[in-house]
C-alpha positions in Angstrom: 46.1 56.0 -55.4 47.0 52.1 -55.5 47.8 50.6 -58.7 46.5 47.5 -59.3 48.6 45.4 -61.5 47.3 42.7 -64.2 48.2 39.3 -62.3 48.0 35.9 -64.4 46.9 33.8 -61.4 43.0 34.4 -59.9 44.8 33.9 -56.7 47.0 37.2 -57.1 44.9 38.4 -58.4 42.5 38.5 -55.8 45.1 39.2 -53.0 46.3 42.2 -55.1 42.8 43.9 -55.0 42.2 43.0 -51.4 45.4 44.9 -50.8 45.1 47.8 -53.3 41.7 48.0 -51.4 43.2 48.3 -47.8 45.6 50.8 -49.1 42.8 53.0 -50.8 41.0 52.4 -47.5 43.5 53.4 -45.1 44.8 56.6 -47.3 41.1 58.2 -47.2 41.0 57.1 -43.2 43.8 58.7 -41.6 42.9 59.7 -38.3 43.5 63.0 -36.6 46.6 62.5 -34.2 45.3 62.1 -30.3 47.9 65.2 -29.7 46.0 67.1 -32.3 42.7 66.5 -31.0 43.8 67.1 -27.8 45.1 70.5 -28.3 42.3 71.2 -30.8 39.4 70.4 -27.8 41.6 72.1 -25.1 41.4 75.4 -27.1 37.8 74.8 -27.5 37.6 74.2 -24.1 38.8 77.6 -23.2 35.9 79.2 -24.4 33.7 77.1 -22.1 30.5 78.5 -20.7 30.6 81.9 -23.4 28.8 82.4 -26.5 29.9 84.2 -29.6 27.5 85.7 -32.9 28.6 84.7 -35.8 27.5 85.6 -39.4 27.5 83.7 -42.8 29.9 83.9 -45.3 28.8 83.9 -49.3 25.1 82.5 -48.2 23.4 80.1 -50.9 19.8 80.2 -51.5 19.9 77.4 -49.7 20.9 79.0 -46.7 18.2 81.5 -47.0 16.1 80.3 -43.6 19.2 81.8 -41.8 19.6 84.6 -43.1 18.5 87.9 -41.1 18.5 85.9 -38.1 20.9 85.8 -34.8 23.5 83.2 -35.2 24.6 82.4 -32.2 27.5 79.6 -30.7 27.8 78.6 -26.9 30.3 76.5 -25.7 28.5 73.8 -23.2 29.7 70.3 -21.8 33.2 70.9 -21.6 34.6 67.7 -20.9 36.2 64.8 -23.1 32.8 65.7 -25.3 32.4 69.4 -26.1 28.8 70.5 -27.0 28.8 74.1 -29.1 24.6 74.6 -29.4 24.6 76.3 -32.7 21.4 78.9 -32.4 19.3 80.6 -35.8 17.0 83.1 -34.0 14.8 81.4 -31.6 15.4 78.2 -33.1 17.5 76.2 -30.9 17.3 72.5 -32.2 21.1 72.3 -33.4 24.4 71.4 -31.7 27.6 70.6 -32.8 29.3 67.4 -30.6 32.8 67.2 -30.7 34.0 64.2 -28.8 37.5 62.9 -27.9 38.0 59.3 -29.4 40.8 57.0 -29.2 42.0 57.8 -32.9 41.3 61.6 -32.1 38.0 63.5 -32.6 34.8 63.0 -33.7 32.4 65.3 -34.7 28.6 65.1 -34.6 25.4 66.9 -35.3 22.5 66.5 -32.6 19.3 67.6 -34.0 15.9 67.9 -31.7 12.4 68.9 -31.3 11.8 71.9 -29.2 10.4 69.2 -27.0 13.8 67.5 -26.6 13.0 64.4 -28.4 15.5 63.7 -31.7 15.1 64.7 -35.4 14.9 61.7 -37.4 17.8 63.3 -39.2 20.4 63.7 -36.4 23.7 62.2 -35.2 25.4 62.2 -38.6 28.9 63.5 -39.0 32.5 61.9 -38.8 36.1 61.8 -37.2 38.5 64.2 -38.5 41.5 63.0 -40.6 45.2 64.4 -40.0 44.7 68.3 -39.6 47.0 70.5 -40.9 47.4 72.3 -38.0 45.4 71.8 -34.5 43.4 74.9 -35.3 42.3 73.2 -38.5 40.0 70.3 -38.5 38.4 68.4 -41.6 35.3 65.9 -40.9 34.5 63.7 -43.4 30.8 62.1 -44.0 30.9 58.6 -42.3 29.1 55.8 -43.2 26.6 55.8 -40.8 26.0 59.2 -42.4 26.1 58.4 -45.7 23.5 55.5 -45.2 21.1 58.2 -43.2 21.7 61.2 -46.0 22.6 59.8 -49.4 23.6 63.1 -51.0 25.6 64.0 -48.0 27.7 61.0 -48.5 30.4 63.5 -50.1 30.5 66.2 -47.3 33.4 67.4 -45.2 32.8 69.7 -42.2 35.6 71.9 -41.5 36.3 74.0 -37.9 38.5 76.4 -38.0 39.4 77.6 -34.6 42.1 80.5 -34.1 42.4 83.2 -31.2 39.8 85.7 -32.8 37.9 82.9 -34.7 35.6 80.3 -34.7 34.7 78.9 -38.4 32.1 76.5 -39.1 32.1 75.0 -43.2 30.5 72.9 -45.3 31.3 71.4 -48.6 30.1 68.9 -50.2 32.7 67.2 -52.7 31.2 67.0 -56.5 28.8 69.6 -56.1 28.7 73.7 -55.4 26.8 73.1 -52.1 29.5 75.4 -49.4 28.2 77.0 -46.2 30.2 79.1 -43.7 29.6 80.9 -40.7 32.1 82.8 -38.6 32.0 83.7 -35.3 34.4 86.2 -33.5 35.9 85.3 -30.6 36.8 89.2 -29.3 33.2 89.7 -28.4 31.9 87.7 -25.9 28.1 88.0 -25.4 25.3 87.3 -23.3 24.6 83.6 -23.4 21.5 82.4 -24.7 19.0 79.9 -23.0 19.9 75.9 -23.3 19.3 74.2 -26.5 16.1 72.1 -26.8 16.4 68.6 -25.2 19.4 70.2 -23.0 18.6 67.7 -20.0 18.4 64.8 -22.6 21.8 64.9 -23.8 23.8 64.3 -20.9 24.7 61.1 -21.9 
């Protein structure tokens, strides 16, 4: 963390905070590297077009709509965005957006009615900061997510994505709140039918 020295003159003063500011600022912002993200969306990439089931891992009671039900990822839209609809049952209103950016990757979660219209609690999420490894991605809440969930201002998604395994986590810093769900990669399966709003989110 900056240290912020005591300063005699206001005017230090103030250009010492600005910068112990900028340097707080820029630690927690690190971007993903562009090389990363690309090899992290070109793995993902090679899963196009199949779906995997998953299961949870240490379930909360807050997880308990999901539990007994099909969990079930399928890779979709396999371009410089990557859409992974993220299935619980017959419920298909979830998918997971990761998109190529010019600082690396962002991730995004694109909530809808099951008539394809949005959730008024959709498109929050966050660009991942330097992974340490490609097949090891850490989201951060962004602002825009933070002002449209206030207690999900402290969360960080993580992917984990290795040759057997796809890994999906939550945790939300300052609190127990984790959720996990892993999905193995081995077994291919039947894929299940588009997500809702499917034709709507080709944009």
């Amino acid at each position: 963390m900056a240290i912020v020295m005591v300063l005699t003159s206001p005017a230090l003063l103030a250009a010492s905070k600005a910068s112990a500011s900028k340097a707080s600022s820029t630690a927690r912002d690190v971007m993903m590297p562009v090389d990363s993200s690309a090899a992290f969306l070109t793995a993902l990439r090679t899963h196009c077009g199949r779906a995997y089931e998953g299961q949870l891992v240490n379930p909360q009671p807050a997880d308990s709509a999901m539990r007994g039900q099909r969990l079930v990822m399928h890779v979709r839209g396999c371009g410089d965005t990557v859409r992974v609809p993220f299935h619980v049952g017959d419920n298909r209103s979830r998918t997971w957006v990761f998109t190529r950016t010019s600082n690396g990757v962002r991730l995004k979660h694109d909530h809808r009615h099951e008539d394809g219209s949005e959730d008024r609690v959709t498109q929050y999420g966050g660009d991942a900061m330097a992974p340490r490894a490609a097949s090891h991605v850490e989201f951060p809440a962004d602002s825009a997510t933070a002002a449209l969930i206030p207690t999900a201002r402290t969360n960080v998604w993580t992917v984990e994505l290795t040759p057997t395994r796809f890994s999906y986590q939550l945790r939300r810093e300052g609190s127990d709140r984790r959720f996990r769900v892993d999905f193995d990669l081995t077994r291919p399966i039947t894929p299940p039918p588009a997500p809702w709003g499917a034709d709507t989110k080709a944009r």
